[in-house]
C-alpha positions as a printed Julia matrix, in Angstrom:
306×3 Matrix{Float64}:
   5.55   -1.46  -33.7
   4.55   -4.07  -30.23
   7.73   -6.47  -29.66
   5.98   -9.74  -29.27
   8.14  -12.42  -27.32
   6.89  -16.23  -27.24
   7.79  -19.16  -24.77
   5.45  -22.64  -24.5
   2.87  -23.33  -22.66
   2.3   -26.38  -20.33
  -0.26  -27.03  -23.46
   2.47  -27.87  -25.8
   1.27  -24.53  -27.45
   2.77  -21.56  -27.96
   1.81  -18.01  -25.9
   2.11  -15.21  -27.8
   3.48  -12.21  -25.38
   3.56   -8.96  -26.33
   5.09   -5.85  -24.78
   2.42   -4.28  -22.82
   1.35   -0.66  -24.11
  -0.73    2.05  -22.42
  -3.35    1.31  -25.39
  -3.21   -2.79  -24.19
  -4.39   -1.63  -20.71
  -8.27   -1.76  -21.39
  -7.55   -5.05  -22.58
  -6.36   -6.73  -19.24
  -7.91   -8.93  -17.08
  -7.01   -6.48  -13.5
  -8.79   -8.3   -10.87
 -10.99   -6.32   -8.49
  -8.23   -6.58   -5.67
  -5.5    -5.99   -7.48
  -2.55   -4.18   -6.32
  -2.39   -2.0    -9.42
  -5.2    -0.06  -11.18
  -5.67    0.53  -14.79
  -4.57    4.04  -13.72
  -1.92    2.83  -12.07
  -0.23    0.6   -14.88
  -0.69    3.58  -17.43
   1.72    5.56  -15.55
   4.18    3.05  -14.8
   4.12    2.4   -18.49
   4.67    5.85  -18.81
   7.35    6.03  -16.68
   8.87    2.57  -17.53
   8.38    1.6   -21.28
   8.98   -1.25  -22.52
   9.62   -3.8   -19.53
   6.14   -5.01  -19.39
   4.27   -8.2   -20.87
   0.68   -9.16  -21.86
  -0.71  -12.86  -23.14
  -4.17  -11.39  -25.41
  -5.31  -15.22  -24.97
  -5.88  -14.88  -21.05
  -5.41  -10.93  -20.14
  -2.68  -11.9   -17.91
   0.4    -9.45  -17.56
   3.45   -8.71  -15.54
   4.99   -5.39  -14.71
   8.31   -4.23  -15.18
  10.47   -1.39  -14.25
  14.21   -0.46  -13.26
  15.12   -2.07  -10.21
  16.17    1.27   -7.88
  16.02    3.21  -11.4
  19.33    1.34  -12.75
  19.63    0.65  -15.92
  21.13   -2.51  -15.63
  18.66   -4.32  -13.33
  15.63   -4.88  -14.23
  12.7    -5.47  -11.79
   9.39   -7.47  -11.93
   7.14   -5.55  -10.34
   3.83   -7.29  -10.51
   2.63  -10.62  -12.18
  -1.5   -11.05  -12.62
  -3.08  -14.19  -14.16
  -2.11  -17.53  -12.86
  -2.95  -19.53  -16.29
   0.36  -17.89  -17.43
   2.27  -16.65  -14.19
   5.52  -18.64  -15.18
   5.89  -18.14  -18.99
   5.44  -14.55  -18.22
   8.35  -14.3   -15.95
  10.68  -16.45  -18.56
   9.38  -13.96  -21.5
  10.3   -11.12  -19.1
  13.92  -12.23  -18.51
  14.31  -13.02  -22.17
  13.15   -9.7   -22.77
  15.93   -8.62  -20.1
  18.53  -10.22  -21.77
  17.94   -9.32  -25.13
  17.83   -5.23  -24.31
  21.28   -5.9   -22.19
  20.34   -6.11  -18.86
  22.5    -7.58  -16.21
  20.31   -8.72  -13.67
  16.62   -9.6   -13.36
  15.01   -9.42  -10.02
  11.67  -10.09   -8.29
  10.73   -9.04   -4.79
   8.27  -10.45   -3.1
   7.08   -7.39   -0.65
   3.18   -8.34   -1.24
   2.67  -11.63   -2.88
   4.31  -14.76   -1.9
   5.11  -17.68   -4.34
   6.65  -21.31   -4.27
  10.58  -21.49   -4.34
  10.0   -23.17   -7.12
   8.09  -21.37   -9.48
  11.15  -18.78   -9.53
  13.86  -22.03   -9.65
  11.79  -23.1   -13.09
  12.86  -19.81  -14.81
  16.27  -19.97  -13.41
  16.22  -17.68  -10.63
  18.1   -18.03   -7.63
  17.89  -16.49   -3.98
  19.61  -13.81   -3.44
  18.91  -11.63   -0.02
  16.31  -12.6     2.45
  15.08   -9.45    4.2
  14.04   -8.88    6.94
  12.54   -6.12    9.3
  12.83   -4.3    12.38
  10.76   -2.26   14.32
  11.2    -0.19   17.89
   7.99    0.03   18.84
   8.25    2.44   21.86
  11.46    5.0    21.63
  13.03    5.24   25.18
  13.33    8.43   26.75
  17.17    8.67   26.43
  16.03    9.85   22.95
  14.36   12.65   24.1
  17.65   14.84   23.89
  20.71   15.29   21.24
  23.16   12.48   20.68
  26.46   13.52   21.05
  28.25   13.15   17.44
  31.81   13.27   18.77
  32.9    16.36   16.86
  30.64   15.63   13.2
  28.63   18.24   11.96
  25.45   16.77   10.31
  23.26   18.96    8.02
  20.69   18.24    5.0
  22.29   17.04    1.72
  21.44   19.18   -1.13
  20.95   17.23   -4.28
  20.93   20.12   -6.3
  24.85   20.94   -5.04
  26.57   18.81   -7.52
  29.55   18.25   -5.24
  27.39   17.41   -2.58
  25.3    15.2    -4.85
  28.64   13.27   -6.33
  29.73   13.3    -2.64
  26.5    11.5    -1.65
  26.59    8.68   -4.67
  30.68    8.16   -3.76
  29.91    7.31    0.09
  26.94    4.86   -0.99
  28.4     3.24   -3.76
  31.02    2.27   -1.26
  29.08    1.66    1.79
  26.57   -0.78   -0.01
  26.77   -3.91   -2.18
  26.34   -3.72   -5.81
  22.71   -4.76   -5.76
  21.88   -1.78   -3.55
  23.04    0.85   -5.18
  21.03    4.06   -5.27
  21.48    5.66   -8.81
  21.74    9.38   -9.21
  17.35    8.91  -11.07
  16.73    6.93   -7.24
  18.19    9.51   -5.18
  16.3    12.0    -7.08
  13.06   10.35   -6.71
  13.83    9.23   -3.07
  14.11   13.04   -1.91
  11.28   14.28   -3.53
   8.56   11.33   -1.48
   6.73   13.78    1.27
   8.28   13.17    4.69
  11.89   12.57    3.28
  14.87   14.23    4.68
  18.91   12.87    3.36
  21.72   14.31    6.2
  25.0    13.97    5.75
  27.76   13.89    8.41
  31.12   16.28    7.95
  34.52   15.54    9.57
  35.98   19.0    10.93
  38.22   19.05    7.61
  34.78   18.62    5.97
  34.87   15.17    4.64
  31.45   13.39    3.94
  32.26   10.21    6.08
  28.39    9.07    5.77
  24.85    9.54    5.6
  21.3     8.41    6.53
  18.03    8.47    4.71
  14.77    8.65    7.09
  10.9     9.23    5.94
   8.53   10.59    8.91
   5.07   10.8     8.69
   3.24   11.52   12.33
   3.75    8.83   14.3
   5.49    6.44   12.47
   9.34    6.48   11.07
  11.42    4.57    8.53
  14.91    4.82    8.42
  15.36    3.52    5.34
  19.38    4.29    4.75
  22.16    4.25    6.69
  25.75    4.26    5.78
  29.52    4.91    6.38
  31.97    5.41    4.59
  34.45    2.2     4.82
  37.29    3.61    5.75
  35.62    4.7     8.93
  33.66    1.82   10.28
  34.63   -0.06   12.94
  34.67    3.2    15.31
  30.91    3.08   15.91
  30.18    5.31   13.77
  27.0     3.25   12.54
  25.82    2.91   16.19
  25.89    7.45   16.5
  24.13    7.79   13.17
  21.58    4.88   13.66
  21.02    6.54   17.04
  20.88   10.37   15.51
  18.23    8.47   12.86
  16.06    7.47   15.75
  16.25   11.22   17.76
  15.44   13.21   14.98
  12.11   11.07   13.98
  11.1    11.19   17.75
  11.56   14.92   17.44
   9.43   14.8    14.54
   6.98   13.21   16.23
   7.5     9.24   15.67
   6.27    7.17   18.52
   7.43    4.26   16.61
  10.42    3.78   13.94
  10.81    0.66   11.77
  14.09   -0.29    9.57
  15.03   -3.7     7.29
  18.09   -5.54    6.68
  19.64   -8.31    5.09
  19.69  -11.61    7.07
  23.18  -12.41    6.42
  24.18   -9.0     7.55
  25.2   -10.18   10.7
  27.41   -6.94   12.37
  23.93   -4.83   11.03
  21.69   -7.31   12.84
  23.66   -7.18   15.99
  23.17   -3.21   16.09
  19.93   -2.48   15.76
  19.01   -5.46   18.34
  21.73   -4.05   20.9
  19.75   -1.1    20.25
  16.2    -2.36   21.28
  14.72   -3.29   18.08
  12.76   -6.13   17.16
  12.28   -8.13   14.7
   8.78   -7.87   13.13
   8.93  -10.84   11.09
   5.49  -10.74    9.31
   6.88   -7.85    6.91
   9.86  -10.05    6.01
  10.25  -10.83    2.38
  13.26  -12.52   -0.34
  14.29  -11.5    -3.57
  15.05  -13.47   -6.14
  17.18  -12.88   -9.06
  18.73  -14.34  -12.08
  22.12  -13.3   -13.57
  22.13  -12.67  -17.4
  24.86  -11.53  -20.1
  26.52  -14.31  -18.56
  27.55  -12.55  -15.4
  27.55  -14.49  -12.07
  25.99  -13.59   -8.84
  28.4   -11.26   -6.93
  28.66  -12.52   -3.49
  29.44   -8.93   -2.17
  25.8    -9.02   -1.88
  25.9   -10.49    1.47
  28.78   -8.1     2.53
  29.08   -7.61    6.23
  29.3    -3.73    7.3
  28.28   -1.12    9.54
  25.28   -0.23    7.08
  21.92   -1.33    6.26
């Protein structure tokens, strides 16, 4: 049976919305540009049932999934047809709070809207992010960076110690919002060009970790962390500049990163450390609190990680 949700229309009408199926696809209106194929929303629907919306009147739909593969945030990951842009984003967080989730978020990595269109359904700001990029690697990077006694070596996720060892250092490095669940991690590692190391104490202890993807000439570090009883020691500042040696030895020429804006100690490493801001790839997330839970402000927690 298709869940159908409804909310009114500037008309004084009501939209009828139903949850989007893989047999509903044929009947959307995808523009020729869009960011998504037909191919390309059957297999999220595949992979995410149930978190997406249609309006039959117009063909206009919005995409859903897990944010980050949690199953208490949910994620809008697309929104197509501009008759019916903002009723589909209110029937998507009613949807959100009637299957329990806690959080509903939208990022805006591609398309940019008014403030206000995500104020009207009750959504608030919640991170502004915003990006980095070292666009030549100096030749100091060229050899090893002394890790004052850590021994560093591939996680593997398959270990389950070293798996729960991984989730315990990020769940305490990062806010709750960032979060990588065990179904992320898993996915993460798999994307071609991915390699997770963690770094051991001499006793052995997993005191953090970073996340980098390399692909020729270009590198990402897209996680870096420490475990919170450590920072402070510049710890951050060895593993951000490990990150950067091992993508030039992999061949980067280049290496972005991203941030939050409030994270003020992360800001003031990577730009002590030559990067750049690169401010067209900037973008904010918005998010609205449901089950009645407020917006945690650990959020914009100041640390040593990303």
């Amino acid at each position: 049976m298709t869940d159908s949700l409804r909310a009114p229309a500037p008309t004084g009408h009501d939209e009828e919305f139903l949850v989007l199926a893989p047999s509903d696809v044929r009947s959307l209106r995808v523009p020729w540009d869009a960011r998504y194929s037909r191919q390309d929303i059957i297999d999220l629907l595949r992979g995410e049932p149930g978190l997406s919306l249609w309006n039959p009147r117009t063909g206009g739909y919005l995409l859903g999934s897990r944010w980050r593969h949690r199953d208490e945030i949910a994620n809008v990951v697309d929104i197509v047809g501009p008759a019916v842009a903002d009723q589909l984003l209110r029937a998507f967080i009613a949807l959100c709070t009637g299957r329990g989730f806690e959080l509903a978020v939208v990022a805006e990595y591609s398309e940019r809207r008014r403030s206000s269109f995500y104020f009207a359904a009750g959504m608030d700001v919640i991170e502004d992010i915003i990006v980095y990029e070292l666009g030549k690697i100096p030749p100091e990077y060229d050899r090893p960076v002394d890790l004052g006694g850590l021994r560093v070596a591939e996680i593997d996720i398959d270990d389950e110690r070293e798996f729960e060892e991984l989730l315990a250092v990020d769940h305490a490095a990062f806010p709750w919002l960032w979060w990588n669940s065990e179904g992320e991690f898993r996915n993460y590692a798999a994307v071609p060009g991915v390699t997770i190391e963690g770094f051991r104490e001499p006793g052995g202890k997993l005191v953090g970790y970073i996340g980098t993807t390399s692909l020729g000439s270009w590198g990402h570090l897209d996680r870096i962390a420490v475990d919170p009883e450590m920072q402070g020691r510049g710890l951050g500042r060895t593993l951000l500049k490990y990150s950067i040696y091992r993508m030039k030895a992999q061949g980067a020429r280049r290496v972005a990163l991203s941030t939050q804006l409030s994270n003020r100690v992360s800001r003031a490493l990577y730009e002590s450390t030559g990067f750049r801001r690169s401010r067209a790839h900037d973008y904010r997330i918005y998010g609205r609190a449901l089950q009645g839970r407020e917006l945690p402000g650990s959020w914009s927690k100041e640390s040593d990680e990303q």
